[in-house]
C-alpha positions, 0 to 999 in steps of 0.5 A: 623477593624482598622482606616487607621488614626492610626500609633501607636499601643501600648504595650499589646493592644490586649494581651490575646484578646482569639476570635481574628482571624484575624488582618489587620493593617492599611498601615500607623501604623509605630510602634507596641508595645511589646507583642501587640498580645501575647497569642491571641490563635485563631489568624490565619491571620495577615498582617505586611504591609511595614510602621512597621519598627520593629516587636516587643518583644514578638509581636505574642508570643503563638499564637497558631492558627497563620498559615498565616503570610504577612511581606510585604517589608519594615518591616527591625527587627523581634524581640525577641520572636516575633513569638516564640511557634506558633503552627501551623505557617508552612511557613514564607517568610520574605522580603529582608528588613529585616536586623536583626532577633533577639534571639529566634524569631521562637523558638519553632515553631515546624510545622515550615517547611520552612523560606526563609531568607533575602540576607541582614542578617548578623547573625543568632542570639542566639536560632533564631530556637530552637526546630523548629523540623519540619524544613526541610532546611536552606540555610544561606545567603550570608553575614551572618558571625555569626551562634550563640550558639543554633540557630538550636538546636533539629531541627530534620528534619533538613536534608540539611544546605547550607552554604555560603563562609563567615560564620566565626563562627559557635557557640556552640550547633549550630546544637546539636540533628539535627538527620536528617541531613546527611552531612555538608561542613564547608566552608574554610571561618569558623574560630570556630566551638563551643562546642557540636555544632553538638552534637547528629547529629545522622544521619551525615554520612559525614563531609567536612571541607574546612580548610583555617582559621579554627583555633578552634574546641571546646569539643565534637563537633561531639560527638554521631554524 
């Protein structure tokens, strides 16, 4: 248990702490530190409240017991890698304060099956949900324009992606070995598609592009598809 005093939890402090299981940070900490709780292997609860602006770099990395994530409303950055390779996390919901998701956040959280995202995010950044294989369905928000190179890569449960209508580019590898999913529409809105972006979408039987502003189709895009 911590103080309600503290409003600054540095770098590392809990790292590699193997017999924590829960974390309930205090309503006023502001600030956590890069890789504050990396590798604590038992973890199994924790509760971002609204004072923390950012979850850091590496926060929750390899917390492999971390099945109960709160992000309540305020929080606006989940980090690089903050919660990439947790094992067991099923289910994140992250509030309308978040802005920003940075690369590889959920990378490798295969029992991922669902993530709601927020209506502000302009981006799906670089390997935002590689290798979650287990997650079922996405729905891209509205103002997001940007689906980067690999977000979605090997997520091969993956049977239904929504797209809005101001998505402009979809990146390379974006969907690559999405082997469930069944049907994509390319809204008018896309301008690119990358290379291989989906490559190895074995299961895809129909495709719909829209057209309007599309002006590239990168090499093998639809290669084994």
């Amino acid at each position: 248990t911590l103080p309600e005093t503290i409003e600054t939890i540095g770098a590392e402090v809990f790292r590699n702490c193997l017999s924590l299981q829960e974390l309930i940070l205090p309503d006023g900490v502001k600030s956590l530190g890069e890789r504050v709780l990396q590798n604590c292997v038992a973890l199994s609860r924790v509760v971002v409240p609204a004072s923390v602006e950012e979850v850091p770099y590496y926060a929750f990395y390899d917390c492999d017991s971390l099945a109960d994530v709160t992000i309540e409303e305020g929080v606006e950055v989940i980090g690089e890698r903050a919660f990439q390779s947790c094992d067991v996390l099923k289910e994140v919901v992250l509030p309308a304060s978040v802005r920003a998701i940075e690369r590889n956040a959920f990378y490798n959280c295969v029992a991922l099956e669902s993530i709601s995202l927020p209506a502000e995010l302009a981006i799906i950044n670089k390997e935002t949900f590689y290798n979650c294989e287990n997650l079922k369905r996405v729905t891209i928000p509205d103002e997001v324009v940007v689906i980067d190179n690999y977000s979605f890569r090997n997520c091969r449960s993956l049977t239904q992606v929504v797209m809005n209508d101001k998505v402009e580019e979809i990146g390379d590898y974006a969907f690559n070995s999405c082997s469930s999913l069944v049907e994509i529409t390319i809204p008018k809105s896309v301008e690119t598609i990358g290379n291989k972006a989906f490559y190895s979408a074995t299961a895809l039987k129909v495709v719909v592009i829209e057209g309007g502003n599309l002006k590239l189709i990168g090499s093998s895009v639809f290669v084994n598809s």
